[in-house]
C-alpha positions as CSV (number, residue, x, y, z in Angstrom):
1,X,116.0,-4.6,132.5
2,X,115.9,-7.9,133.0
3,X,117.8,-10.4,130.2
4,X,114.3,-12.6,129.8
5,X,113.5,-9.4,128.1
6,X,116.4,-7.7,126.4
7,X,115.5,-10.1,123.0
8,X,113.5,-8.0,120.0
9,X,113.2,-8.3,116.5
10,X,110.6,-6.2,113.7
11,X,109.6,-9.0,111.9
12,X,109.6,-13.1,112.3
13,X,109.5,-15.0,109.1
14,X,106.7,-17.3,109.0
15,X,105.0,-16.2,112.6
16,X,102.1,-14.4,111.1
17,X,100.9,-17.4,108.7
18,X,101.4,-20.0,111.5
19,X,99.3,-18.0,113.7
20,X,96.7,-17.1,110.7
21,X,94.3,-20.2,111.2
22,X,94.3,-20.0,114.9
23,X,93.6,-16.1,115.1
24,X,90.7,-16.6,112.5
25,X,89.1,-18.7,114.8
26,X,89.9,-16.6,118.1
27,X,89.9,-13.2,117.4
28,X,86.4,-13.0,116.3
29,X,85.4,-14.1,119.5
30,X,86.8,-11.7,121.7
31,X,84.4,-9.2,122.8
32,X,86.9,-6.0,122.0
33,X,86.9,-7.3,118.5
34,X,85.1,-4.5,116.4
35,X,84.9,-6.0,113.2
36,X,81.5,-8.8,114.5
37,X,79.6,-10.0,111.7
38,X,82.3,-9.8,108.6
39,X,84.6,-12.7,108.3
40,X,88.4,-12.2,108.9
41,X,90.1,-12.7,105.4
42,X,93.3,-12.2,106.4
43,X,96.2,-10.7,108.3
44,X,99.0,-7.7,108.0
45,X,101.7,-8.0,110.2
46,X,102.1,-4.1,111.0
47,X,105.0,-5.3,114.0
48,X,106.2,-8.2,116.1
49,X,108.0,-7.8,119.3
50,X,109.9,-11.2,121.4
51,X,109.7,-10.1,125.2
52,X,110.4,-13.9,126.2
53,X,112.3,-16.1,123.4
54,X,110.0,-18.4,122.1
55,X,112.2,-21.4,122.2
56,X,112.1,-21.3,125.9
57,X,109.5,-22.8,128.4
58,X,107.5,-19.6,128.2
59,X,107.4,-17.3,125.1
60,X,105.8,-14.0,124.6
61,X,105.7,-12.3,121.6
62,X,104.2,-8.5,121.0
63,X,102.0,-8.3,118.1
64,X,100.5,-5.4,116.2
65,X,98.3,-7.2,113.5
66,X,95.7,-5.2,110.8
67,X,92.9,-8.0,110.7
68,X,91.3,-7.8,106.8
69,X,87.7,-7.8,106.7
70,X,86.0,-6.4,103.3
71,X,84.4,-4.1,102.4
72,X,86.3,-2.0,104.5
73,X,89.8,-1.7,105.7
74,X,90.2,-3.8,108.4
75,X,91.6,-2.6,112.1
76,X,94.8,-2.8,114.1
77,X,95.0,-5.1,117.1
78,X,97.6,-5.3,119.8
79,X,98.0,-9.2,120.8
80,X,100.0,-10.6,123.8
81,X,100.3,-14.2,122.2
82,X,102.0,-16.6,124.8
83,X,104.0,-19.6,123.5
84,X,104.0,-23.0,125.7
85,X,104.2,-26.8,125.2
86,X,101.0,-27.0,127.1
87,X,98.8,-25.3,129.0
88,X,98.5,-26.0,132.5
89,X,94.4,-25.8,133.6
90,X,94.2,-23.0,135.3
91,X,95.0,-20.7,131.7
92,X,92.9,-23.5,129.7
93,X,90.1,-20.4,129.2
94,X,93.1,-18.2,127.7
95,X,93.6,-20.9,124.9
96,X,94.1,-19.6,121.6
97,X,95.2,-23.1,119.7
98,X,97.7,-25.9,118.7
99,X,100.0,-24.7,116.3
100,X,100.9,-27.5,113.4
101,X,102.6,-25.0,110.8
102,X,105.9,-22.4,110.4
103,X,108.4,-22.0,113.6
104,X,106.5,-22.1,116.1
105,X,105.1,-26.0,115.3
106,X,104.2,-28.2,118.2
107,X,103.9,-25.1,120.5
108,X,100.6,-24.1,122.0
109,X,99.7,-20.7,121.9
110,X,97.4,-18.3,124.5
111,X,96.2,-14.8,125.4
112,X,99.4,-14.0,127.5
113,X,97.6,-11.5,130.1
114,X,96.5,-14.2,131.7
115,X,99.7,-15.6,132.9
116,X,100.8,-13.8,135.8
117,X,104.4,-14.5,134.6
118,X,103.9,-12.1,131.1
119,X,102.4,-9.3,133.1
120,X,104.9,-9.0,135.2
121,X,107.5,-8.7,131.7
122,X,105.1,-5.4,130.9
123,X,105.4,-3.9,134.5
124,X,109.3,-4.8,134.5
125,X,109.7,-3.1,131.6
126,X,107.7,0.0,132.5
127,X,110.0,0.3,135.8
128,X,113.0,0.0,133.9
129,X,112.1,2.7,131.2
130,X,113.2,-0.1,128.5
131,X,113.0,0.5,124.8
132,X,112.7,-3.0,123.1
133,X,112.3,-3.2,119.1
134,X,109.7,-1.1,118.2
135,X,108.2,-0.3,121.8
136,X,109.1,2.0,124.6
137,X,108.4,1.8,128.4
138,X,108.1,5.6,129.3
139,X,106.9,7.2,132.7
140,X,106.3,10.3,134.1
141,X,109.3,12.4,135.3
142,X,110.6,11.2,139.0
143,X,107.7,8.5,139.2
144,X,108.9,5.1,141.1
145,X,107.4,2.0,140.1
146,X,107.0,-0.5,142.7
147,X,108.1,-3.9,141.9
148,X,106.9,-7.3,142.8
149,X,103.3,-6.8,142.4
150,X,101.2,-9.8,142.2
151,X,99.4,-8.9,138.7
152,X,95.8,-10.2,138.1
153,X,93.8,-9.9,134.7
154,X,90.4,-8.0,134.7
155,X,87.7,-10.0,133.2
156,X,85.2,-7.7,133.2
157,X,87.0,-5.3,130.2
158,X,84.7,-5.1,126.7
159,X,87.0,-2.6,124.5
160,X,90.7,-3.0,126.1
161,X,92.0,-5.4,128.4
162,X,93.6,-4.5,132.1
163,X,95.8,-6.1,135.0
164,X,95.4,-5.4,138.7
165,X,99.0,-4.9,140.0
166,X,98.5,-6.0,143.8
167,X,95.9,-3.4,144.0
168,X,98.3,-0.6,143.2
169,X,98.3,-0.2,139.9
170,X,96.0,-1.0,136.9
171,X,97.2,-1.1,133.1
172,X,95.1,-0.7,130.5
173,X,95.9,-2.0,127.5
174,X,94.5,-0.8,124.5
175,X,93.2,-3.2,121.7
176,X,92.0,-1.7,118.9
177,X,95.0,0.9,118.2
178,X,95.5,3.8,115.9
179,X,98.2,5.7,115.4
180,X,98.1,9.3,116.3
181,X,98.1,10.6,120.1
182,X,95.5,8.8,122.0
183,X,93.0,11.1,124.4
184,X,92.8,8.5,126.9
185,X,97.2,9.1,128.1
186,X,96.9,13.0,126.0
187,X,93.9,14.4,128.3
188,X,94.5,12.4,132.0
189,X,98.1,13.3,131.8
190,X,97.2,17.0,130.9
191,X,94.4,17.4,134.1
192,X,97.2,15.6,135.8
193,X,99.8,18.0,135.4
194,X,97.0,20.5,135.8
195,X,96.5,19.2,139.6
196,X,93.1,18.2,139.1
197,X,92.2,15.5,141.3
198,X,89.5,13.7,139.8
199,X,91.3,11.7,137.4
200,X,93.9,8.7,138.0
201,X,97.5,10.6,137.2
202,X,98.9,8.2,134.7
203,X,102.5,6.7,136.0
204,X,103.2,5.0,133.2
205,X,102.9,4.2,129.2
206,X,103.4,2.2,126.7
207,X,103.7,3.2,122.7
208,X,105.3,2.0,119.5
209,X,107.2,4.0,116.7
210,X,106.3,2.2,113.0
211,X,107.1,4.2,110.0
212,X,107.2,7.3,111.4
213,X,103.6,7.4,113.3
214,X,103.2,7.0,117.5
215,X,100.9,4.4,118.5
216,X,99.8,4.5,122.2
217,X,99.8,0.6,123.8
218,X,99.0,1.0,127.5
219,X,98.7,3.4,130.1
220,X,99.4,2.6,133.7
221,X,97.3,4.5,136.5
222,X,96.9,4.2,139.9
223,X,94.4,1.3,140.9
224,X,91.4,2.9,143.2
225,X,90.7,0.1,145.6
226,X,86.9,-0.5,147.0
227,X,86.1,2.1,144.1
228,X,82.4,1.1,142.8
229,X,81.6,2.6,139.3
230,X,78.7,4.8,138.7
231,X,76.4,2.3,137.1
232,X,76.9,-0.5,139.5
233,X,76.2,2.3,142.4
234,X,73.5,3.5,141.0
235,X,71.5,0.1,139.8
236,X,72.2,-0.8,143.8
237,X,70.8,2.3,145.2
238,X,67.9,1.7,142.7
239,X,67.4,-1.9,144.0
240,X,66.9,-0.3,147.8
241,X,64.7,2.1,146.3
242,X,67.2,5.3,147.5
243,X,67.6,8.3,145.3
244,X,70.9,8.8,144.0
245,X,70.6,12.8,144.6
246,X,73.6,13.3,146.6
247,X,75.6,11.1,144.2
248,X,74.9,12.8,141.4
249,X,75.2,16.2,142.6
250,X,78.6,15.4,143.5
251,X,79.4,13.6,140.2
252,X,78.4,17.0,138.6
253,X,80.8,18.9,140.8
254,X,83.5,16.1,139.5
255,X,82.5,17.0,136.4
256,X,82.5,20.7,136.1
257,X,85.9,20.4,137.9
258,X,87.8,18.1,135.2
259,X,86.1,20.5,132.2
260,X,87.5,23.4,134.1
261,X,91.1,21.9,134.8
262,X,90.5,20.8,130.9
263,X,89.7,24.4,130.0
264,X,92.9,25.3,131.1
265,X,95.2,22.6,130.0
266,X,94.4,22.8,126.6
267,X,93.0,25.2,123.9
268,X,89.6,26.3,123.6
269,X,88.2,27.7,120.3
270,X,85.1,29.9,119.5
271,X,82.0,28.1,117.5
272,X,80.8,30.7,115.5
273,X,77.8,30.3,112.8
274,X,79.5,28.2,110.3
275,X,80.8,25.8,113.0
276,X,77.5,25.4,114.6
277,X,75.6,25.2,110.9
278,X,78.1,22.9,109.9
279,X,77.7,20.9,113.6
280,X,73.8,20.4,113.2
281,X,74.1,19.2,109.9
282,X,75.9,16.4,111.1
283,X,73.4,15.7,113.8
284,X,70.5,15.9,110.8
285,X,73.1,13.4,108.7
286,X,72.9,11.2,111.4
287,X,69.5,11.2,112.0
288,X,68.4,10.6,108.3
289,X,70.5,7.4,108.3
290,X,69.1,6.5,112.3
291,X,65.6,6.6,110.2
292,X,66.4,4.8,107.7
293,X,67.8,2.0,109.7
294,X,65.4,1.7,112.7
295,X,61.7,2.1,111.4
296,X,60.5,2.6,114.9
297,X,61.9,5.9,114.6
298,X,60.4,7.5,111.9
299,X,57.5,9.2,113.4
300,X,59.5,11.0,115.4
301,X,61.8,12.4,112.9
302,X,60.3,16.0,112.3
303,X,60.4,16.6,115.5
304,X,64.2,15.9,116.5
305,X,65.0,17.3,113.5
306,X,63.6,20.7,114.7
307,X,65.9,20.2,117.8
308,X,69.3,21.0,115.5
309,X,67.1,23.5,113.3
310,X,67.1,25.3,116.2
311,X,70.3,24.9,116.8
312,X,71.4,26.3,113.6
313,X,68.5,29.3,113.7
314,X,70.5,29.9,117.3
315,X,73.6,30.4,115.5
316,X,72.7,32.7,112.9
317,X,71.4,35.3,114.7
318,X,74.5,35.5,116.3
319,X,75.1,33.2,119.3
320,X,78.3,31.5,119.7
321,X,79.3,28.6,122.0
322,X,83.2,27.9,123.6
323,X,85.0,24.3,122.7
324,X,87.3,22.7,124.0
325,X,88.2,19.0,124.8
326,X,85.6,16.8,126.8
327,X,85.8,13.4,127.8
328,X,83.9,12.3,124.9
329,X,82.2,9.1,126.1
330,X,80.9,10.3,129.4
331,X,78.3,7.9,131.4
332,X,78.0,6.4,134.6
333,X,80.3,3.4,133.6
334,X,82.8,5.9,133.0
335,X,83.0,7.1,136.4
336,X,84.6,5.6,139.9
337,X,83.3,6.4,143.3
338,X,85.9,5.8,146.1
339,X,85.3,4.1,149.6
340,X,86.1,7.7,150.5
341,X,83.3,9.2,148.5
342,X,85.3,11.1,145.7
343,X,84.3,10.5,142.1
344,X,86.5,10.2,139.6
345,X,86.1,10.1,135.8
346,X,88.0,7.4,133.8
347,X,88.3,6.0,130.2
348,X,89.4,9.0,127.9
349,X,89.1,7.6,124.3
350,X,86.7,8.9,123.5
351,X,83.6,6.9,121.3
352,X,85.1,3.9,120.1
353,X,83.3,4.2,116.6
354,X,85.0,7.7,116.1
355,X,87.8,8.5,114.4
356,X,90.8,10.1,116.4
357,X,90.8,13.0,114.8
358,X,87.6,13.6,115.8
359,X,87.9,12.3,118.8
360,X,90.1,14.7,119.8
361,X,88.3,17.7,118.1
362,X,87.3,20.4,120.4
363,X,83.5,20.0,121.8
364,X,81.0,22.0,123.8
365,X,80.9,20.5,127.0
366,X,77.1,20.1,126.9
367,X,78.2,16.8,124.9
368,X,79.5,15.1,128.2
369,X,76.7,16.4,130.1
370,X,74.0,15.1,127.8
371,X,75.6,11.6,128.0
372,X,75.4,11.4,131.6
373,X,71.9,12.8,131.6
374,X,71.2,9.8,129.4
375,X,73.0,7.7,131.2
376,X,70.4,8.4,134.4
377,X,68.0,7.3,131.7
378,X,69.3,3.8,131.5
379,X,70.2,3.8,134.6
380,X,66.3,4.0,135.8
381,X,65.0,1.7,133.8
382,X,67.4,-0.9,134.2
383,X,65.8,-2.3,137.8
384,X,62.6,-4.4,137.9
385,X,60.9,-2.4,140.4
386,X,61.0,1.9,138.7
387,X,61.3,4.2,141.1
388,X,59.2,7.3,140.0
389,X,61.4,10.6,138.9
390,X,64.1,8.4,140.1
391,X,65.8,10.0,136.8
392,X,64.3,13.3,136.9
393,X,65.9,13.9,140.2
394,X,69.1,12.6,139.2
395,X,69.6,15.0,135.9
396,X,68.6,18.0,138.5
397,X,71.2,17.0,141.1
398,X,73.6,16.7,138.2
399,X,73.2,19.5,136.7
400,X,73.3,22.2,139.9
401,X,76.0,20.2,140.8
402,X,78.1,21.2,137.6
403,X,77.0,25.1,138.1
404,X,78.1,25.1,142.2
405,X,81.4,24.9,140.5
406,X,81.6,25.9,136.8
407,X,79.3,28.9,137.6
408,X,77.0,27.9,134.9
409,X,74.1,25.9,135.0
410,X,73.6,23.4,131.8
411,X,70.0,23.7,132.0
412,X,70.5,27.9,131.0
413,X,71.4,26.5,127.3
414,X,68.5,24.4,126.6
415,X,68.7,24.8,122.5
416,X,71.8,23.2,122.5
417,X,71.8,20.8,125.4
418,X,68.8,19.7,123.2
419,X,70.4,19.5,120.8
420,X,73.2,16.9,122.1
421,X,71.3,15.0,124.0
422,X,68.9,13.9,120.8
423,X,72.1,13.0,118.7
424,X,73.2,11.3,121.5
425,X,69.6,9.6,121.7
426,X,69.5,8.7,118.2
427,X,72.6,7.1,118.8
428,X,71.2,4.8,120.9
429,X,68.5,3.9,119.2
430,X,70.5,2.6,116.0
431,X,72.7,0.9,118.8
432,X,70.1,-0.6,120.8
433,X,68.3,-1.8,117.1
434,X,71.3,-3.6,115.9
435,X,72.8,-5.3,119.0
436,X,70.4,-5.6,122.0
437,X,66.7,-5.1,121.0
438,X,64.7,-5.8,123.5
439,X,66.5,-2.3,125.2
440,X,65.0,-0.3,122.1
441,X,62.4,1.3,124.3
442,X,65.0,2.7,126.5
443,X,66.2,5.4,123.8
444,X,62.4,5.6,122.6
445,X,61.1,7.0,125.4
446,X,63.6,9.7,125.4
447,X,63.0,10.1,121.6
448,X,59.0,11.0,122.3
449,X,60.3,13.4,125.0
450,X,62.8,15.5,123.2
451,X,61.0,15.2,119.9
452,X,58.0,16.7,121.4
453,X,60.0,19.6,123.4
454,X,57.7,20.0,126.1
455,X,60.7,19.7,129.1
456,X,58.8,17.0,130.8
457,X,60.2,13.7,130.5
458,X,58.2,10.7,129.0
459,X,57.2,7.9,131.7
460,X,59.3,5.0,132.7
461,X,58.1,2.3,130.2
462,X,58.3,-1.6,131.0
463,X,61.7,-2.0,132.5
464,X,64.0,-3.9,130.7
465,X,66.3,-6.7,131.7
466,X,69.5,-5.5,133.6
467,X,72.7,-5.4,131.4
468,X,75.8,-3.3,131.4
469,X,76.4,0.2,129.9
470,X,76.6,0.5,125.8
């Protein structure tokens, strides 16, 4: 380990306020900031970190801050803050401010991944299995980091933040942190040491130790260059007017193969009747609220409500469903498609909005498989030109796919695939409502089809303009 970053300390005296101003200003701005639309009324130094000394040229600093936002309790943020006299141009767009208060006066301060020079600190200290402060630089047994990477930042990232590592490796650095173990190193570094194949095998990781609890940082994975994800695939494929058939057969084979290698990693538990009961009353919870919030979907309340009534009628006469742990936030964003051809499925957190622990409760897999059948759904009308049963054909594909290798076909459980796919419908709705409106018929049209049950999907309504994955 290098001596630029042997320095550490728990706590700087008068860091935090001298920064306060500035990160009111920035943080709210940065589009893996949760908290939108409540003002920032303060900040909690949960733990500081000096990976450069910030009385040289170039200081970096490590911060884990809770930003206070009322009414509720506010979230934890990892920050890479860079300290400088001045920016040169080319980081101008990381500026974070001009510091005029506490020890770090007359400095200016940035968003540090963008400075080749920081990136390589985090990569350095992954190689070198370093423990500085609070954090430690762990890797898997017997794996060789290569050094000398020439690391670029990602600007494409919404919820976490990643650097390119010449191509070989990509971090991801979480922003939003909790502590607890975090699916997205737990269930890739379980299907890893399962031998699956269809999931980056993490390298590397980073996590802190504060008062007794683990926080996951960053995970390291192998970088799949030329890899296309799903969406962008499938909007091009769209645009040439091609099915997406054999695509999405084989992305159902992926599938099937990482809930299989999942299967057998981890635990699986039974759902019995109160599980299940218990399950759709969630899913009516949810709904109640959905209706409440978005008028448009009111009418069509009785009718998805009968999709978890029957549900719960499933379960108490007897039928039981096998859990165990899914991806959790499956769509075609969430997948990678290789020059090669393989699929891979990335991005393990799970729903951002969810809780840990239930993010890493048990699920019946039909949950991933109903948000990639609505991901088809967005997918088709997302081009300015619809290609009739471009969708239709898509879920089909998908779904034989997942039986050629699980041996069963999604479509067999209809109650409960249902079932999923309206919670995950009337999701989308109250998403679509409060942050991008004009994609409210999206969800809507799936609403009329699952509320009326009649297994033929509504038509394509007016496309709507072309935007990214929620």
């Amino acid at each position: 380990m290098s001596e630029a970053v042997s320095r550490s300390l728990t706590s700087t005296p008068g860091l935090l306020e001298s920064l306060d101003p500035l990160l009111r200003e920035w943080l709210p701005r940065q589009r893996w900031f949760a908290g939108k639309g409540r003002p920032v009324t303060g900040f909690t130094l949960v733990g500081a970190t000096e990976l450069l000394p910030s009385d040289s040229k170039l200081g970096l600093y490590h911060l884990l801050v809770r930003a206070e936002q009322s009414p509720v309790p506010g979230d934890c943020y990892q920050l890479l803050i860079g300290v400088r006299e001045a920016l040169p141009p080319r980081l101008a767009p990381a500026l974070i401010g001009h510091v005029d208060r506490g020890p770090l006066t007359g400095r200016t301060v940035y968003e540090a991944l963008y400075d080749p020079r920081p990136a390589e600190v985090l990569l350095e200290a992954l190689r070198a299995r370093a423990r500085i402060g609070g954090l430690f630089f762990e890797a898997e047994r017997e794996q060789e980091i290569r050094p000398g990477l020439v690391p670029r930042v990602v600007t494409s990232e919404q919820s976490n933040s990643s650097i390119v590592y010449g191509d070989t490796y990509i971090l991801k650095v979480l922003r939003r942190v909790v502590p607890g173990v975090n699916p997205d190193l737990e269930l890739p570094l379980a299907l890893a040491r399962e031998g699956c194949p269809r999931v980056p095998p993490p390298k590397a990781w980073i996590r802190a130790e504060l008062d007794g609890e683990p926080y996951v940082l960053g995970v390291l994975q192998p970088f799949v260059q030329g890899a296309t994800d799903g969406w962008e695939l499938a909007l091009r494929e769209l645009a040439k007017g091609e099915d997406f058939v054999a695509e999405a057969r084989a992305l159902g084979r992926a599938t099937a193969e990482v809930h299989t290698a999942l299967a057998r990693a981890l635990p699986t538990v039974t759902l019995g009747r109160t599980q299940v009961e218990l399950m759709a009353s969630a899913m009516t919870e949810r709904l109640v609220a959905a209706a409440q919030a978005v008028p448009a979907l009111r009418p069509y309340e009785p009718g998805l409500r009968s999709a978890f009534e029957a549900l719960a009628a499933l379960a108490a006469e007897g039928r039981t469903w096998t859990a165990q742990r899914v991806h959790g936030d499956l769509h075609l964003g969430q997948c990678l498609r290789s020059p090669a051809g393989q699929w891979w499925l990335i991005d393990f957190e799970g729903e951002p909005a969810k809780s840990l622990t239930e993010r890493r409760m048990p699920q019946p897999p039909l949950r991933d498989i109903a948000g990639m059948l609505r991901s088809f759904d967005y997918a088709a009308h997302s081009t300015p030109s619809p290609v009739p049963g471009w969708a239709e054909s898509c879920r089909a594909a998908y779904c034989s796919g997942y039986a050629e290798v699980s041996g069963t076909d999604p479509r067999t459980d209809p109650v409960l695939l249902r079932a999923c796919e309206t919670d995950k419908a009337v999701y989308e709705v109250v998403y679509e409502a409060r942050h991008r409106p004009d994609w409210l018929p999206v969800p809507l049209s799936a609403v009329r089809r699952l509320a009326l049950d009649d297994g033929n999907p509504a038509p394509l309504t007016s496309p709507a303009p072309r935007r990214p994955h929620p």
